[in-house]
Structures are given as structure tokens and as C-alpha cells.
C-alpha atoms as an extended CHARMM CRD file, in Angstrom:
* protein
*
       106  EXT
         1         1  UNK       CA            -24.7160000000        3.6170000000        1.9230000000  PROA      1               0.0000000000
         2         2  UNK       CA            -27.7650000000        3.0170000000        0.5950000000  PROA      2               0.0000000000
         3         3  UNK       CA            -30.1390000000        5.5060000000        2.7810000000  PROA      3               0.0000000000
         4         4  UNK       CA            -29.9390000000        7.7470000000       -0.9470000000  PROA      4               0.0000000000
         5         5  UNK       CA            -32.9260000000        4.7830000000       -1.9080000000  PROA      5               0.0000000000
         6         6  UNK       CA            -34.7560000000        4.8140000000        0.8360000000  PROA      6               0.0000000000
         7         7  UNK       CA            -38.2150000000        6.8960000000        0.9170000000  PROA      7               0.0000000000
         8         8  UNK       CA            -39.4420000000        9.4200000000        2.9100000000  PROA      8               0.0000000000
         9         9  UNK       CA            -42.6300000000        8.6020000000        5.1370000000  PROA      9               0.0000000000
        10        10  UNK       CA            -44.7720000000       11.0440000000        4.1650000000  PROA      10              0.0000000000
        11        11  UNK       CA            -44.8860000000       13.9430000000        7.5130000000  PROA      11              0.0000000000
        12        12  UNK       CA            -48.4940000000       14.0160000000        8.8520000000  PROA      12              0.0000000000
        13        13  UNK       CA            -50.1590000000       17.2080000000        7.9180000000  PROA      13              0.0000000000
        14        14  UNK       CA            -52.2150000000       19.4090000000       11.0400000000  PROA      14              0.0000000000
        15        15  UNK       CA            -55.0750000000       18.1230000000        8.9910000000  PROA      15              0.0000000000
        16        16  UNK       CA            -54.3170000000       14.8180000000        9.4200000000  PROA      16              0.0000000000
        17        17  UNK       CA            -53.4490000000       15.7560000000       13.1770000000  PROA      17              0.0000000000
        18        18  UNK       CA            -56.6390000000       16.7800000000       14.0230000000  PROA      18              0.0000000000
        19        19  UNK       CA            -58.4110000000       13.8620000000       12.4740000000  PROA      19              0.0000000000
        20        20  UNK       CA            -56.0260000000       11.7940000000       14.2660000000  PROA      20              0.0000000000
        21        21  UNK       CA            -57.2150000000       13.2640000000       17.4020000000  PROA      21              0.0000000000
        22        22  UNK       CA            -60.6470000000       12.5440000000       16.9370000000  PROA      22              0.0000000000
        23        23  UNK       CA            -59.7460000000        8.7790000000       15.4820000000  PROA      23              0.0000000000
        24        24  UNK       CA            -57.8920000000        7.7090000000       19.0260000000  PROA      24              0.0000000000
        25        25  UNK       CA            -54.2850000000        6.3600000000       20.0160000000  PROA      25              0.0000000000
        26        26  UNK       CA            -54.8630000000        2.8890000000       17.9900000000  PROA      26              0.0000000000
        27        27  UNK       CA            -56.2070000000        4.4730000000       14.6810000000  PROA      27              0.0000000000
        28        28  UNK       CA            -53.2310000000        6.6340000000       14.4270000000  PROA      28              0.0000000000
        29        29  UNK       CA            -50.4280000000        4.0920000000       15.7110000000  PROA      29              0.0000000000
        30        30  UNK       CA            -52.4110000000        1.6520000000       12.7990000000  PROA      30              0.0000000000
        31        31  UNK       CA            -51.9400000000        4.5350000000       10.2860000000  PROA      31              0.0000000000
        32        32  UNK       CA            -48.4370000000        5.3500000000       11.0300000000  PROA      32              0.0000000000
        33        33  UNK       CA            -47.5270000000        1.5480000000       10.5770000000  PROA      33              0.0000000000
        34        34  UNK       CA            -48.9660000000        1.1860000000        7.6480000000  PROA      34              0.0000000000
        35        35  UNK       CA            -47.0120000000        3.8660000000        6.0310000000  PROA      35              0.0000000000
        36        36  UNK       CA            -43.8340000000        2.8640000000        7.4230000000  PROA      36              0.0000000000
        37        37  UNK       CA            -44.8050000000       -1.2180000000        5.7860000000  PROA      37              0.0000000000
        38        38  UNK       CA            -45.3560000000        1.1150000000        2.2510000000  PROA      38              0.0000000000
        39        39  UNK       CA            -42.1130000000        3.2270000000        2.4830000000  PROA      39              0.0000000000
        40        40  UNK       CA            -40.1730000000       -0.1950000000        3.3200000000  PROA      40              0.0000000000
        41        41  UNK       CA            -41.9030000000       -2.5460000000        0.7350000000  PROA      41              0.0000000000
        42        42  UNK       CA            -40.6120000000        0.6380000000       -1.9490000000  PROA      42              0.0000000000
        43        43  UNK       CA            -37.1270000000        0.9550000000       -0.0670000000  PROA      43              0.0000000000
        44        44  UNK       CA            -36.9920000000       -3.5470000000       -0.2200000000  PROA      44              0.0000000000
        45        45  UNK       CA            -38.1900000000       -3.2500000000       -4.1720000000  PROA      45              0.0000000000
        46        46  UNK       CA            -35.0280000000       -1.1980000000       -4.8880000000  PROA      46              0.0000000000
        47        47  UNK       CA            -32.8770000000       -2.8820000000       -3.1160000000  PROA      47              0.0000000000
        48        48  UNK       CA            -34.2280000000       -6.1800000000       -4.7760000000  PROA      48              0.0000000000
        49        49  UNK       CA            -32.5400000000       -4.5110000000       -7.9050000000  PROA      49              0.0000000000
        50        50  UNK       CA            -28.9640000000       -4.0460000000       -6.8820000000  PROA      50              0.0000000000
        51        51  UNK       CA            -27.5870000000       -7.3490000000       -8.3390000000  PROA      51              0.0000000000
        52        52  UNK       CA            -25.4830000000       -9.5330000000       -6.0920000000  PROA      52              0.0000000000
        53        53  UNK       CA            -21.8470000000       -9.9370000000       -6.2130000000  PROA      53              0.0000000000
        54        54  UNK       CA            -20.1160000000      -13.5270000000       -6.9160000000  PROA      54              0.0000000000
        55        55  UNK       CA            -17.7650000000      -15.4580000000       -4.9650000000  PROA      55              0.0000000000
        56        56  UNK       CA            -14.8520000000      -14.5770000000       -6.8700000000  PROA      56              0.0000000000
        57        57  UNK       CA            -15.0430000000      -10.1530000000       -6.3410000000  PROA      57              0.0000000000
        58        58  UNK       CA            -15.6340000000      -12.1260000000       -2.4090000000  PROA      58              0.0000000000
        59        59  UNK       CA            -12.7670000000      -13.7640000000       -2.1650000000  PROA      59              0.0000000000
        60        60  UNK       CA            -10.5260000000      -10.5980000000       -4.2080000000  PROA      60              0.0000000000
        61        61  UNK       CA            -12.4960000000       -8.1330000000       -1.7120000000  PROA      61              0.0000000000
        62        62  UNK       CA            -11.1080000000      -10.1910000000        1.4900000000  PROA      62              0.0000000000
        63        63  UNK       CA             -7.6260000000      -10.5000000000        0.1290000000  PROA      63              0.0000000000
        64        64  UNK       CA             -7.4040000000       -6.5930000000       -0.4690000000  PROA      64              0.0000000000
        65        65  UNK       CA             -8.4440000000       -6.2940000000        2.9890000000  PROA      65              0.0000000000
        66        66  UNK       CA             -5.6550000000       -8.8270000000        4.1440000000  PROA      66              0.0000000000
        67        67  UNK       CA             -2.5680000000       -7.3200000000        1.9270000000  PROA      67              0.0000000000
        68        68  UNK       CA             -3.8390000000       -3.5890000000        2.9250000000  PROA      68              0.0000000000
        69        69  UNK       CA             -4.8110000000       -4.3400000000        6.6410000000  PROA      69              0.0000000000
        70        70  UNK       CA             -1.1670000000       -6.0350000000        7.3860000000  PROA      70              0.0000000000
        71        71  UNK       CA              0.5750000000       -2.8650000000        5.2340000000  PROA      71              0.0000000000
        72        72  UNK       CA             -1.1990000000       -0.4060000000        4.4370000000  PROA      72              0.0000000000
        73        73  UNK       CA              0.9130000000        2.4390000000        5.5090000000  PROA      73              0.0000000000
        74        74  UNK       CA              4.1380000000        1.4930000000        3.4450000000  PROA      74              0.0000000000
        75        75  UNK       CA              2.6560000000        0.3630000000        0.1440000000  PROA      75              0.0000000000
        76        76  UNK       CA              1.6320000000        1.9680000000       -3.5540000000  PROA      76              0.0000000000
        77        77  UNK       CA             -1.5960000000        1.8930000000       -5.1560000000  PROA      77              0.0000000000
        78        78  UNK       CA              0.2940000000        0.5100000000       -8.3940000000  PROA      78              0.0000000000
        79        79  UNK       CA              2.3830000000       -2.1400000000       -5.5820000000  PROA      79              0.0000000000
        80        80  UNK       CA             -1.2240000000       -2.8410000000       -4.1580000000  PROA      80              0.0000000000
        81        81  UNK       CA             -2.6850000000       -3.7980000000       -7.2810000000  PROA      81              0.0000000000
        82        82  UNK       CA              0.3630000000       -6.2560000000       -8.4860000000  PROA      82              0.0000000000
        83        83  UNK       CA              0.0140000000       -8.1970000000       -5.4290000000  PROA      83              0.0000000000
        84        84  UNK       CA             -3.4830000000       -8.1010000000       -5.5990000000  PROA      84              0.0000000000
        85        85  UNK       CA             -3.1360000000       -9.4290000000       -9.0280000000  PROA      85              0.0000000000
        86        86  UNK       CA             -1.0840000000      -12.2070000000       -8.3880000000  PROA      86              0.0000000000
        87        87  UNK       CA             -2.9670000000      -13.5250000000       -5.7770000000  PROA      87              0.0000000000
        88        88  UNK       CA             -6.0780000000      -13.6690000000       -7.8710000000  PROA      88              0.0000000000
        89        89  UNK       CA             -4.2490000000      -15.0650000000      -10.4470000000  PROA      89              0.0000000000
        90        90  UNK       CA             -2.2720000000      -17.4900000000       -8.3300000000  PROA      90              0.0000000000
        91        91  UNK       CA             -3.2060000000      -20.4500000000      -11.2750000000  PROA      91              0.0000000000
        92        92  UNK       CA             -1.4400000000      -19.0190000000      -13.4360000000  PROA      92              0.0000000000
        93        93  UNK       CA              2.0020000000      -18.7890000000      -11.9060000000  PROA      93              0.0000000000
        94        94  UNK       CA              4.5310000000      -20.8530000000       -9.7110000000  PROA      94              0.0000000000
        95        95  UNK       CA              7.3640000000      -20.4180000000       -7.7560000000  PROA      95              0.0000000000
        96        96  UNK       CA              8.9350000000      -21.7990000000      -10.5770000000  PROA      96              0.0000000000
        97        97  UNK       CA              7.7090000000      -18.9650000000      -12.5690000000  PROA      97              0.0000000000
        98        98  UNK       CA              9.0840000000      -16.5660000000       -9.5560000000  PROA      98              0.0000000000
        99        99  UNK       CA             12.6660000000      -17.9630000000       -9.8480000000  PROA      99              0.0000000000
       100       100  UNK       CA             13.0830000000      -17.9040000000      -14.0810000000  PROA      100             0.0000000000
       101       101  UNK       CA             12.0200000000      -13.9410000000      -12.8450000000  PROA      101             0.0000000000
       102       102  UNK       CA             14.3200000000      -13.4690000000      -10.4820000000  PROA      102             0.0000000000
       103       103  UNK       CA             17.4480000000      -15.4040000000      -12.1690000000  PROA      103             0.0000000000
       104       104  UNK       CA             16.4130000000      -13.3760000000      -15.2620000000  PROA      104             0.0000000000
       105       105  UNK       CA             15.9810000000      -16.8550000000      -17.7710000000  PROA      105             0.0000000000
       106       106  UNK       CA             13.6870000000      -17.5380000000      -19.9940000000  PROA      106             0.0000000000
């Protein structure tokens, strides 16, 4: 999901692999891990940017997956968002509220 931010290490050039012959086994393994520390400290600096989410899209994101894990199969995107709705909004309504519905009063 988010490998679209993460950088490239930068591929060693024959250059570079000829120098790192001459440098030895710990120069090279040294180099190579200190590019991989600079792609992740730019890869950590983006993701340091995507702002967090709050408790409330948390709890509506775990009842979505309750309603759509038990039926998923049988229900409408328009039925999925009305129960969805109400359950978010469960202050504002009471099975009082249900029954003046269903009896069709006011």
C-alpha cells in the first residue's frame, strides 16, 4: 500500500563495483548500509506525513467489518451504509424511535 513512497536504493554502478573490489567485504557491506539507512530515513519522512486517523473512523472501520463479515453476500451497498449509519449514530435513536417507525406514529 504504501511501497508507491518508498525510494529506490540507488543500483551500484561497475564503477562503483570495481572500487568496491579494491575497498574489501566490510567497506562495501558499510556502504550498502548506509544507503539503505538514507532510502529509509526518506521512505520514514513521508510516511511521517500521512496524518493519523481518530478513534471514531476506528471504531466505524471495525463495525463495517462486523456488519459485512457476518453478511456480506446478501446485502446492498445503499442497505450497508443505513446500518452502518445507525450504528454510528446509535445516540441519536432508540428503540423507542424504532417502534413510532414501525407502528407508523408520529
Amino acid at each position: 500500500m504504501l511501497e508507491p513512497l518508498a525510494a529506490e536504493a540507488a543500483p551500484l554502478s561497475s564503477s562503483s563495483e570495481t572500487m568496491a573490489l579494491d575497498e574489501g567485504f566490510a567497506a562495501v557491506t558499510l556502504e550498502r548500509a548506509r544507503r539503505l539507512r538514507q532510502a529509509t530515513s526518506r521512505f520514514n519522512d513521508q510516511v511521517a506525513a500521512i496524518a493519523s486517523t481518530s478513534n471514531v473512523v476506528d471504531r466505524f472501520f471495525s463495525q463495517a467489518k462486523a456488519v459485512v463479515g457476518m453478511h456480506r453476500q446478501a446485502m446492498t451497498p445503499l442497505h450497508l451504509e443505513s446500518i452502518l449509519f445507525l450504528k454510528v449514530n446509535r445516540s441519536y435513536w432508540s428503540a423507542a424511535t424504532v417502534r413510532k417507525v414501525v407502528r407508523g406514529t408520529q
